[in-house]
Legacy VTK file of the C-alpha trace (Angstrom):
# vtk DataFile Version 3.0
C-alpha trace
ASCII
DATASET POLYDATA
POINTS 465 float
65.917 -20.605 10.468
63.749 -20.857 13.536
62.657 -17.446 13.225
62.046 -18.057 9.846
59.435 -20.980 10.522
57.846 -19.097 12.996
56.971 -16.045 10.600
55.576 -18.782 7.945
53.155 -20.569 10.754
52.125 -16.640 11.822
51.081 -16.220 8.000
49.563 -19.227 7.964
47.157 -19.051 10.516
46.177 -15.515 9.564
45.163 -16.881 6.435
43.317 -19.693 7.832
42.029 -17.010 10.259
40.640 -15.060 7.628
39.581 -18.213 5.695
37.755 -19.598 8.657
35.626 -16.121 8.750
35.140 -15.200 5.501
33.378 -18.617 5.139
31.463 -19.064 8.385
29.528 -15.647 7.848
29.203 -15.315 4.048
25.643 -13.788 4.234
26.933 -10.886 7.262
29.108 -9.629 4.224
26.096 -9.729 1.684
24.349 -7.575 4.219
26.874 -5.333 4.750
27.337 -4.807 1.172
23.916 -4.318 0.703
24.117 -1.005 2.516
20.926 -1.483 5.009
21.282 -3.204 8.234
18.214 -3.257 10.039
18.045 -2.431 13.981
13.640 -3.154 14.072
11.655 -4.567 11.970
7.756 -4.842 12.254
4.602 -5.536 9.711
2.198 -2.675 9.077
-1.343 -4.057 8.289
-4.889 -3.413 8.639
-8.373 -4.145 7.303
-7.985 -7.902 8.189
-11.667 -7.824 8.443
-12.040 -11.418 10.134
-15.488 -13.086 10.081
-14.453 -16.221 11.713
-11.989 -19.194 12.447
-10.418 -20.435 9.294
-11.280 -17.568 6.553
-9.884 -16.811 4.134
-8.746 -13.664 5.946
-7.323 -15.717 9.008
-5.765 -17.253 6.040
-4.045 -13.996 4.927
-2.997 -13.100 8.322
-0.649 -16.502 8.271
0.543 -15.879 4.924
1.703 -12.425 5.716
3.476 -13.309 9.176
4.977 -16.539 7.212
6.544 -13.515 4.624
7.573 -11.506 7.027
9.220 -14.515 9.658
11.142 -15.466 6.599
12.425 -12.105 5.675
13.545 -11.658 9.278
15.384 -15.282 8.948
17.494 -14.681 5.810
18.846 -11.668 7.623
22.003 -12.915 9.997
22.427 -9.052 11.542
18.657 -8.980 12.527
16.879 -12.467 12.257
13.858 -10.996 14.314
10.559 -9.375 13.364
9.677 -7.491 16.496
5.828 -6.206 16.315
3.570 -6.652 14.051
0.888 -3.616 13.546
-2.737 -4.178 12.695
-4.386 -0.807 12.236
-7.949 -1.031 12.764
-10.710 -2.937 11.263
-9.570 -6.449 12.814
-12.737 -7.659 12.362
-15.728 -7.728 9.982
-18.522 -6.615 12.529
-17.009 -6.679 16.086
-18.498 -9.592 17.251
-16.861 -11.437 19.999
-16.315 -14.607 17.973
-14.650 -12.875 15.052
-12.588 -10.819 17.355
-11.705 -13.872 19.252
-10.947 -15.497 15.552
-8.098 -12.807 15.032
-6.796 -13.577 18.452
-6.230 -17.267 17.295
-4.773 -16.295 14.203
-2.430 -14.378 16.095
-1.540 -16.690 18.550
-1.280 -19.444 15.706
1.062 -16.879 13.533
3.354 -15.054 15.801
6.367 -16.115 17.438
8.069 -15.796 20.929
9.812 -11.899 20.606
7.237 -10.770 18.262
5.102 -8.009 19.808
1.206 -7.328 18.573
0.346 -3.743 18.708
-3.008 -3.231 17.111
-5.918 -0.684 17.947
-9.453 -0.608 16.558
-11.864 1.266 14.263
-14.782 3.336 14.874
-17.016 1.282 12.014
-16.080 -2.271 11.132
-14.686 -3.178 15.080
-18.060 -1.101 16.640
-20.528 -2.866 14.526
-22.183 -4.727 17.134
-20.654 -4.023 21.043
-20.389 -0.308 22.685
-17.227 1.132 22.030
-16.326 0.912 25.764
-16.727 -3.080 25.606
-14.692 -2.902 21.892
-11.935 -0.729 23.358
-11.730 -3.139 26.699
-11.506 -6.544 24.405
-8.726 -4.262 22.518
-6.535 -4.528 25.690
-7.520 -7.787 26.508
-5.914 -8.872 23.147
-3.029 -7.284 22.889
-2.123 -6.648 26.149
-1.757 -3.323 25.631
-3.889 -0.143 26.219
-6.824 0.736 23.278
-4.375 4.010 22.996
-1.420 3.115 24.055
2.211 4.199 24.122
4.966 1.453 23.295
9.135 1.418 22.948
10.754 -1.297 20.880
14.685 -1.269 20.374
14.155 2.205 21.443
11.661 3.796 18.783
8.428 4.831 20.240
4.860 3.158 18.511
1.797 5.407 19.734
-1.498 3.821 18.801
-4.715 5.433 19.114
-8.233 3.621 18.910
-11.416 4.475 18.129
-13.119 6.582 21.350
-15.853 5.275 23.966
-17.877 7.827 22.545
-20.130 6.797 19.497
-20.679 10.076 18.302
-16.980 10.654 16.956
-13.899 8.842 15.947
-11.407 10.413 18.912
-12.243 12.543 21.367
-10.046 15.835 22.669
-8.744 13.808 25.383
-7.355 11.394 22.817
-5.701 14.009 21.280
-4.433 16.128 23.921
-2.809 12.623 25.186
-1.368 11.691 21.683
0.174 15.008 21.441
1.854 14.840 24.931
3.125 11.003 23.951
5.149 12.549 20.601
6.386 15.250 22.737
7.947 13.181 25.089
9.571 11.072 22.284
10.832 13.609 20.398
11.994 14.982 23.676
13.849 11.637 24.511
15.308 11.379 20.906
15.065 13.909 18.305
16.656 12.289 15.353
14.482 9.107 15.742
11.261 8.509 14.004
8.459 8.192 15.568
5.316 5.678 14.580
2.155 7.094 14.971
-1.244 4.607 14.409
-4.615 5.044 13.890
-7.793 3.679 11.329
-8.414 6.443 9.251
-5.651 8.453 6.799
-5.067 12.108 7.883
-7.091 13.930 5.193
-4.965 15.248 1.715
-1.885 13.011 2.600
-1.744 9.620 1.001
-3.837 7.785 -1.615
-7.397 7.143 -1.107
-7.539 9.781 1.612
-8.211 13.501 -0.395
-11.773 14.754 0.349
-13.092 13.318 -3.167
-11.980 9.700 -2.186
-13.852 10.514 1.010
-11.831 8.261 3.508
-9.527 10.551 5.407
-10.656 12.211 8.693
-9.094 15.872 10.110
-8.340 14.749 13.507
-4.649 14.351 13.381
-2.914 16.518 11.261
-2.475 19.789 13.216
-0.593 17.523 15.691
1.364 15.724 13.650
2.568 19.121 11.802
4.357 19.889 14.650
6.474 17.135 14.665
8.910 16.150 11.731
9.404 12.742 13.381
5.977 11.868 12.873
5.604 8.490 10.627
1.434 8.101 11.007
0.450 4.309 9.594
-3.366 3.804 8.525
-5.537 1.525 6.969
-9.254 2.422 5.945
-9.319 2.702 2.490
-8.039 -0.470 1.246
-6.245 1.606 -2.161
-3.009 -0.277 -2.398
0.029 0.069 -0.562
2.549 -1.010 -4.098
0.955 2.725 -5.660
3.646 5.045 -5.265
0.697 7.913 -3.395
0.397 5.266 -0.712
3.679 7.179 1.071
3.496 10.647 1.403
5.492 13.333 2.690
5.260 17.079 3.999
5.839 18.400 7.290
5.853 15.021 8.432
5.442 11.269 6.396
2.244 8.984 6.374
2.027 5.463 5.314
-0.679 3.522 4.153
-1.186 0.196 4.661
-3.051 -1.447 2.078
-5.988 -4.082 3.309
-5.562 -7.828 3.857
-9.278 -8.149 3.239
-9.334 -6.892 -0.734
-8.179 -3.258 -2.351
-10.309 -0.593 -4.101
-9.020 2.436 -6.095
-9.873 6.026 -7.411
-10.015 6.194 -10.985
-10.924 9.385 -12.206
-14.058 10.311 -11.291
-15.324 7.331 -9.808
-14.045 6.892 -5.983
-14.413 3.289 -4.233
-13.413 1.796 -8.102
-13.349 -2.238 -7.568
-11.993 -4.472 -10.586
-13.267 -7.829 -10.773
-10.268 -9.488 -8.963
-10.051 -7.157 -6.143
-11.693 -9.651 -3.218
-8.744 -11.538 -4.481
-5.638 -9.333 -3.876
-4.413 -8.062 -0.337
-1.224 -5.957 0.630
0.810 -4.754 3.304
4.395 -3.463 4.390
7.328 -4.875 5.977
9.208 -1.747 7.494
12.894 -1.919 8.370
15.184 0.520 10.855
18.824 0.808 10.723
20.904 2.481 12.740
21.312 5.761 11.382
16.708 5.975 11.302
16.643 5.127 7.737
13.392 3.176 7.064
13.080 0.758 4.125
9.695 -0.593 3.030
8.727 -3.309 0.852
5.643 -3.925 0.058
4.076 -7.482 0.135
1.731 -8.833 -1.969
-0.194 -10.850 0.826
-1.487 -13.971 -1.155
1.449 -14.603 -3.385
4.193 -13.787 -0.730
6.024 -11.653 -3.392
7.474 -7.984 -3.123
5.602 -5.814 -5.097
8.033 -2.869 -4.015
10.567 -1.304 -2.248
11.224 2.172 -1.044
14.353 3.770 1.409
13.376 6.774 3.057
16.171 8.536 4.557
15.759 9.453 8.238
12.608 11.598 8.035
12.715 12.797 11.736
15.262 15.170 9.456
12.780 17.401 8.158
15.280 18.068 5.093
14.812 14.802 3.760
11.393 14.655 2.080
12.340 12.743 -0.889
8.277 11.809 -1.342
6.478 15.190 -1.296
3.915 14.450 -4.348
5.924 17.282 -6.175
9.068 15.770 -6.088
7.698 12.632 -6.950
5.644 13.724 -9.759
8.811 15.804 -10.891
11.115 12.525 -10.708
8.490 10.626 -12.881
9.028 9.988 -16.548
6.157 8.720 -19.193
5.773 4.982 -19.339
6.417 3.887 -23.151
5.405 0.625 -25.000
8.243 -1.747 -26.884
9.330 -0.560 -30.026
7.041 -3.472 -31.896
4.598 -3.078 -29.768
1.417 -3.494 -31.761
-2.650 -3.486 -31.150
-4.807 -6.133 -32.270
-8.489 -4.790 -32.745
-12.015 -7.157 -32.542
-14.782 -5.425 -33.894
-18.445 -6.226 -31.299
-21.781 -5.449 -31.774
-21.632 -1.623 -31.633
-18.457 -1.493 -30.352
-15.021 -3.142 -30.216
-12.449 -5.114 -28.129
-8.827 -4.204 -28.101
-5.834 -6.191 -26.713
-2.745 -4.285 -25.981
0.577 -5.148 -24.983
1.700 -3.800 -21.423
3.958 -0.326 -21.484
7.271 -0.418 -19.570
8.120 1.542 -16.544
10.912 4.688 -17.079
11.392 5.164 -13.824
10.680 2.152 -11.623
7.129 3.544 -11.003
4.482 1.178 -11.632
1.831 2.071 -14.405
-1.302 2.903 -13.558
-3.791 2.397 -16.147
-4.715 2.626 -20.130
-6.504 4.428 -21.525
-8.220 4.189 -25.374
-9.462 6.812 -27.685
-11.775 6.174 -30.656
-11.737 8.941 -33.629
-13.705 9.409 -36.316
-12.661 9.700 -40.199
-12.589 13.435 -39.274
-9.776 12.631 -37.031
-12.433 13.785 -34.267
-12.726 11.939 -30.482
-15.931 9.968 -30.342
-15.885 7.557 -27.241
-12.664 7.122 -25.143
-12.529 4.493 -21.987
-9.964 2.891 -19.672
-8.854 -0.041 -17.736
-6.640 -0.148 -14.245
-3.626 -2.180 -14.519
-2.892 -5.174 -12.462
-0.082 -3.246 -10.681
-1.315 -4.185 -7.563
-0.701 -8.037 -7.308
2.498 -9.788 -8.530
0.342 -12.463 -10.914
-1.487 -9.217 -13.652
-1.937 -10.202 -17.190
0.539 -9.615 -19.747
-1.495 -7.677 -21.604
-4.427 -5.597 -21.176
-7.869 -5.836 -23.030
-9.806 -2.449 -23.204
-13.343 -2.024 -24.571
-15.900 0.413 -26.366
-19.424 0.245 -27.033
-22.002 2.504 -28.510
-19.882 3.367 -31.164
-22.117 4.322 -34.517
-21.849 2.473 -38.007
-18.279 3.627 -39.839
-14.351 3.654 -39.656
-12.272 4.330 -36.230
-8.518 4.761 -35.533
-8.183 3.357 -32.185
-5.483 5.537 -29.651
-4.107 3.080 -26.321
-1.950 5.178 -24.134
-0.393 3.582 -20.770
-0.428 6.282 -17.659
1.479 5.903 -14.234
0.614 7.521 -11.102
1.288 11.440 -11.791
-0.802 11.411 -14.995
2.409 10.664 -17.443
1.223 9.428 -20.417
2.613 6.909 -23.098
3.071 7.615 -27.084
-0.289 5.731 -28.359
-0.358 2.944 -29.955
-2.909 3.021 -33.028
-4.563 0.913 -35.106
-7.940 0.912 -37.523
-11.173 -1.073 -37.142
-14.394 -0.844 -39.082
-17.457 -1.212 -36.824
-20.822 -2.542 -37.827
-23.347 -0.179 -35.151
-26.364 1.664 -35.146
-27.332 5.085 -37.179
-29.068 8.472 -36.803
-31.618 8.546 -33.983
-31.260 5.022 -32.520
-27.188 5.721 -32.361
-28.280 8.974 -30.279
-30.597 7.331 -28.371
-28.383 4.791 -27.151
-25.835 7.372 -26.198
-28.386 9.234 -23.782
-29.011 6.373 -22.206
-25.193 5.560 -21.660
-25.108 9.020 -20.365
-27.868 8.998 -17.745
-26.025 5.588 -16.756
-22.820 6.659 -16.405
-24.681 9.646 -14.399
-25.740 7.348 -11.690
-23.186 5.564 -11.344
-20.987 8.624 -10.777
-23.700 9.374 -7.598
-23.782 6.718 -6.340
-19.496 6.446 -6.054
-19.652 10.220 -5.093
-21.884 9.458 -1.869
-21.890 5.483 -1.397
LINES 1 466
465 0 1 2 3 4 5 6 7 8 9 10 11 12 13 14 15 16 17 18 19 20 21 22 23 24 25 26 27 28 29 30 31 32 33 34 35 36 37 38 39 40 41 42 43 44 45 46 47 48 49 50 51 52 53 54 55 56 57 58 59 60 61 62 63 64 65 66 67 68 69 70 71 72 73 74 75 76 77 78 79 80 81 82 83 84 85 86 87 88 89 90 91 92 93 94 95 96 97 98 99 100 101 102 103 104 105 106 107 108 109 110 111 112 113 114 115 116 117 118 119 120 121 122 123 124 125 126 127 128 129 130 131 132 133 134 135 136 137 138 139 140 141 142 143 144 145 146 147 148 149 150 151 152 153 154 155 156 157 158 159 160 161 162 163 164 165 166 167 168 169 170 171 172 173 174 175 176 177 178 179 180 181 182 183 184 185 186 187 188 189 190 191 192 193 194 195 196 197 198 199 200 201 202 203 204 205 206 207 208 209 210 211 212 213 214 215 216 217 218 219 220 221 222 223 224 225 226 227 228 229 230 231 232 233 234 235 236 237 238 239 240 241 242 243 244 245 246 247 248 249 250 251 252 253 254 255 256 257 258 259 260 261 262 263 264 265 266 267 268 269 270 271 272 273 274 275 276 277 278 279 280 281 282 283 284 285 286 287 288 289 290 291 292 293 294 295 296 297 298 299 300 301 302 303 304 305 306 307 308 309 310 311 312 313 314 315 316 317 318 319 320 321 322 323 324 325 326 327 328 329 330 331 332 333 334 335 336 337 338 339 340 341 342 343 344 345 346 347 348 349 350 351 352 353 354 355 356 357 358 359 360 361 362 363 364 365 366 367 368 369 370 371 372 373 374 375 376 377 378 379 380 381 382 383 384 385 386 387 388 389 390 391 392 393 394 395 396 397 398 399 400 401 402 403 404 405 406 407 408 409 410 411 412 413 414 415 416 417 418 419 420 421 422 423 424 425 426 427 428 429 430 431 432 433 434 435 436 437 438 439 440 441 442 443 444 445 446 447 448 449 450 451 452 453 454 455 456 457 458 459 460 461 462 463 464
C-alpha cells in the first residue's frame, strides 16, 4: 500500500513538473518550433543622411532601433540586438554638427549591449572636412577604427571607410588590409560567415549597382571572390532593400541596405527613377544568426515599423548553398496574375486617358514590380504604351494602381494593363475600350515630336545626372 502511494505522489509531481514548465516558458517552445533560433542579431542600415538634431532622419534612426529592440524582446532564446551597422552616408554634408546629431541619436536610441559599428562615405560624410578629419571623428564616434576589424558572439564584422585620400574611394593599403582581415577569419572559422562593410555596392551584384544604374564601384570584388564566407553589406543607392535583387549571390553574397533617408529605383531606361512618395519611405534589415550560420533577414519598413519581407539563407560560408544567384531566382519566379473579376475602369482626358486598375497577386511570394499599359489602335496596332512602379516598397501602397496616357490622336483604343515582378514575368492583361477625343494629322504629329525630344532629355539627363 505504501509503495503504492509513493508511485502515485512520483506521478504526480512529474506531471506538475512538466506542468510547471510547459507553462513558465510557453514562448521558448514557439521558438523552437519555429525552426530559427538566433545566436546574433544586428541592424544593417545606411544613408541616414542627418542634417541636424531632431530631423526627420534622427527621427527614422529611433524608429528603426525601437523595431529592432522589440524584435530582440519577443525573442526569450536571444532577447538582445547586439550591433547595429550604419554603412556610410551618416550625414547629409559632413559637418560637425550633423555628425554630432547622429551621435545623439545614437546615444538616445541604443541600449547597454548594443554595439555601433558604422564607417563613412567618400561623398555625403566628405562634403565639407578632409577625409583625414572625417575618418578621425569616425573613431571618435564609434569607438572603433574608420576600417576596423570587430568579433561579436564570435562572427567577424570588417568595416572599411572611405580613404584619407580625396582622389579615390579606398586606397591599396585598404585593400591589402581588408583582404588579410577575411583571411584570418576564415582561417579562425571556415564554416562561419563573415560581414564585410563598406558605402558603395560591388559593381554587377545587387540592385541599383550594374554599370547602367551607375552606383557600384570595382574595388572589392576580386577580394571578396576568394572567399565564399564573404556577406558584403552596402548602402549608396537608396533602391530598396524589400526588392528581391537587393540580395545577391555568386561566389560570395551581398546585401543591400536600403536608405533611411528616402529610396530611388531603375525603371527601364531611366536610372535614379523617384516616385512622388519616395522622401517619404525608408528601409533597412534586421539580420539574424543561428547556430548552425543560417542568416534570416527581414526587411523593415522604417516609418511604419512593419516587415516588408523575410528571407533564410542557408549558411553561405557553404559555397553550395546559393539559393539567390539571379538565375535561380529568376528560374523560381512565376508571372504575377490579377483576380479572376478583376476589371479596368477607363477615364477618357484631353488627348489621352486615365486608367485605374486593380493590384495583381503574387505566385510566388515575390513582390510585383510595376504595370505596365498598352494602347492599340482599331488595327489592333501599339500606339503609346507607359508604366507605373508599384508601392512594393512601403507597407501602406494603394490598393490599386492608376496609370496614364497622353498624346493619344482622335479615335477608338483597347487599353492592355499587365502587372510585372522583378525578373520581367508578366501578367495576362487586363483590357478594356475607351474612345478618346485628341488631336489630328499634323498637330497629332507634332505633339508626338515634341514628347519625343522630351522624353530624350530626360533619358540624358538620368543616364549622366
Amino acid at each position: 500500500m505504501l509503495l503504492r502511494l509513493r508511485k502515485m505522489l512520483a506521478v504526480c509531481l512529474a506531471l506538475l513538473l512538466c506542468a510547471a514548465v510547459f507553462f513558465a516558458v510557453p514562448f521558448a517552445a514557439s521558438a523552437a518550433a519555429d525552426g530559427f533560433v538566433p545566436v546574433l542579431r544586428f541592424v544593417a542600415a545606411s544613408d541616414t543622411h542627418v542634417t541636424g538634431k531632431g530631423d526627420v532622419r534622427t527621427q527614422r534612426i529611433a524608429n528603426m532601433l525601437g523595431k529592432a529592440y522589440d524584435v530582440a524582446a519577443a525573442d526569450p532564446n536571444h532577447p538582445a540586438l547586439d550591433a547595429v551597422l550604419v554603412v556610410g552616408d551618416l550625414t547629409e554634408d559632413g559637418t560637425p554638427e550633423q555628425f554630432d546629431a547622429f551621435r545623439a541619436a545614437m546615444e538616445d536610441g541604443l541600449q547597454d549591449g548594443t554595439r555601433l559599428l558604422a564607417v563613412v562615405a567618400k561623398n555625403h560624410d566628405g562634403y565639407t572636412q578632409s577625409r583625414g578629419d572625417v575618418r578621425a571623428t569616425c573613431e571618435a564616434l564609434t569607438g572603433n577604427g574608420a576600417d576596423f576589424h570587430a568579433v561579436l558572439n564570435g562572427y567577424h564584422f570588417i568595416g572599411v571607410s572611405a580613404s584619407s585620400d580625396k582622389n579615390q574611394h579606398y586606397d591599396l593599403g585598404q585593400l591589402n588590409w581588408l583582404n588579410r582581415q577575411i583571411a584570418a577569419a576564415v582561417k579562425e572559422d571556415p564554416n562561419k560567415p563573415v560581414f564585410v562593410m563598406h558605402h558603395e555596392p560591388t559593381v554587377e551584384t545587387v540592385y541599383g549597382s550594374f554599370l547602367f544604374d551607375g552606383w557600384g564601384v570595382p574595388y572589392f570584388g576580386a577580394i571578396l571572390r576568394q572567399y565564399p564566407q564573404a556577406v558584403e553589406i552596402c548602402g549608396h543607392s537608396h533602391y530598396p532593400a524589400s526588392d528581391p535583387r537587393s540580395v545577391w549571390q555568386g561566389a560570395y553574397t551581398a546585401i543591400n541596405t536600403g536608405g533611411l533617408k528616402n529610396l530611388e529605383f531603375t525603371v527601364d531606361e531611366l536610372r535614379s527613377y523617384h516616385p512622388s512618395d519616395y522622401y517619404d519611405v525608408a528601409n533597412c534589415w534586421i539580420v539574424e544568426v543561428n547556430a548552425q550560420n543560417d542568416l534570416r533577414l527581414r526587411c523593415i519598413d522604417v516609418v511604419s515599423q512593419t516587415v516588408l519581407c523575410e528571407y533564410i539563407l542557408k549558411n553561405p560560408a557553404d559555397k553550395a548553398n546559393r539559393d539567390f544567384t539571379p538565375a535561380k531566382r529568376k528560374a523560381a519566379s512565376k508571372a504575377p496574375a490579377f483576380v479572376a473579376d478583376a476589371a479596368l475602369t477607363a477615364v477618357p482626358t484631353e488627348g489621352g486617358v486615365k486608367v485605374t486598375a486593380p493590384l495583381a497577386q503574387s505566385a510566388d511570394g515575390m513582390p510585383v514590380i510595376l504595370y505596365r499599359i498598352c494602347a492599340k489602335n482599331a488595327l489592333g496596332v501599339p500606339v503609346a504604351k507607359g508604366r507605373t512602379l508599384a508601392q512594393y516598397y512601403r507597407s501602406d501602397g494603394a490598393d490599386e494602381v492608376e496609370l496614364t496616357l497622353s498624346n493619344l490622336a482622335d479615335g477608338a483604343y483597347t487599353l492592355c494593363v499587365t502587372a510585372e515582378n522583378a525578373y520581367g514575368g508578366q501578367s495576362e492583361p487586363l483590357q478594356t475600350t475607351v474612345t478618346v477625343a485628341g488631336k489630328k494629322g499634323l498637330d497629332h504629329l507634332l505633339a508626338l515630336i515634341r514628347q519625343w525630344f522630351a522624353d530624350l532629355k530626360d533619358f540624358f539627363v538620368h543616364l549622366f545626372w
